[in-house]
C-alpha positions in Angstrom: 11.8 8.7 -10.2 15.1 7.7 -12.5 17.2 9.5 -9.8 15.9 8.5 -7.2 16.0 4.7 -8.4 19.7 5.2 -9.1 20.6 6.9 -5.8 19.0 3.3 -3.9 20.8 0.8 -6.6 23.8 2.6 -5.3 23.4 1.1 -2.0 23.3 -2.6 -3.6 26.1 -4.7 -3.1 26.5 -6.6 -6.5 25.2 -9.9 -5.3 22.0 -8.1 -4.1 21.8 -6.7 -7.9 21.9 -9.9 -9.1 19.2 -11.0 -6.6 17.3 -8.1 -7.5 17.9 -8.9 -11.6 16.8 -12.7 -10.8 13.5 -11.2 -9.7 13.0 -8.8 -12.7 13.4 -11.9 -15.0 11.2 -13.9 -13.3 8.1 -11.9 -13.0 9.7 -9.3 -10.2 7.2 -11.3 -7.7 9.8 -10.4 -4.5 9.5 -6.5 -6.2 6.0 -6.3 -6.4 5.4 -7.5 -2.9 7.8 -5.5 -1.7 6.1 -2.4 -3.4 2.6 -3.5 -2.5 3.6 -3.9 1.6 5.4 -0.1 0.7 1.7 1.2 -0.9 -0.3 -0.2 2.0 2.4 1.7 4.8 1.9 4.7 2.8 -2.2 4.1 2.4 -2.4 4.2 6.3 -1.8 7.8 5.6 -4.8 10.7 5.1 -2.6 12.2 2.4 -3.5 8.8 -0.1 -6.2 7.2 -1.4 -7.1 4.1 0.5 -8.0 2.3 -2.8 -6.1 3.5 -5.8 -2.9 5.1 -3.8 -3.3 8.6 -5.6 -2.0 11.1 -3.2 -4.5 13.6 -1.6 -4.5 17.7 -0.7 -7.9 17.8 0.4 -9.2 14.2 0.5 -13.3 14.6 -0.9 -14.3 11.4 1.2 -13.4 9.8 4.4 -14.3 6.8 6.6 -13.7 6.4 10.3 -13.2 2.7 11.1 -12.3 0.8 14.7 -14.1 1.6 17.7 -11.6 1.9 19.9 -8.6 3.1 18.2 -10.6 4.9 15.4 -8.7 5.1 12.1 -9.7 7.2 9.2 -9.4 6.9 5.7 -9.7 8.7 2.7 -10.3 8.7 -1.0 -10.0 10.6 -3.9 -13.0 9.9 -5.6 -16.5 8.4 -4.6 -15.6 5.4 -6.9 -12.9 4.3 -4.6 -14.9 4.8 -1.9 -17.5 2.7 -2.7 -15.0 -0.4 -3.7 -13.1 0.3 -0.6 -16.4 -0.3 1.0 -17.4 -3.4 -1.1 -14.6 -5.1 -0.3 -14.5 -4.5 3.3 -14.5 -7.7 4.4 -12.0 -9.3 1.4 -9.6 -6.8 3.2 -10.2 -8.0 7.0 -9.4 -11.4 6.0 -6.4 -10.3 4.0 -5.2 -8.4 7.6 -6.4 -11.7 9.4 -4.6 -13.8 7.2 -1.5 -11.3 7.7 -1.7 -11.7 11.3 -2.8 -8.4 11.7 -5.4 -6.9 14.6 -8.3 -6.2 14.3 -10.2 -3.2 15.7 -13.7 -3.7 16.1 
């Protein structure tokens, strides 16, 4: 992850590296949104977890959500299924809020 860090800093101008080491000192709240937005693009995939990110070979559980459009989702771990389920609707509003559609 060191290297591949690097090879993207190397892409930085120096002004955006001294954006970038404002944020770190100030509790990195640009970074960790950016990351975040980055883990839910990559959590619409079958190949992660829904909940904790962890990526999947052969996901154990899965959830077909939407009626029209159906979308699946999986998860690692029963666990992650269940809070995935229990905070269904914390996470529609969250896409609401987001101005995101939703499905059903």
């Amino acid at each position: 992850m060191k290297t591949k860090l690097k090879n993207a800093l190397n892409d930085f101008s120096f002004e955006e590296l001294k954006v970038l080491e404002k944020d770190l000192v100030n509790g990195a709240e640009e970074m960790r949104a950016i990351i975040w937005e980055k883990m839910q693009e990559l959590s619409n995939s079958e190949k992660f977890c829904a909940t904790c990110f962890r990526e999947l070979e052969n996901a154990k559980y899965s959830l077909a959500l939407g009626t029209r459009l159906k979308k699946r989702v999986s998860f690692c771990e029963i666990d992650c299924m269940q809070y995935f389920i229990s905070h269904l609707k914390e996470f529609e509003k969250e896409i609401t809020a987001q101005g995101g559609k939703n499905e059903n």
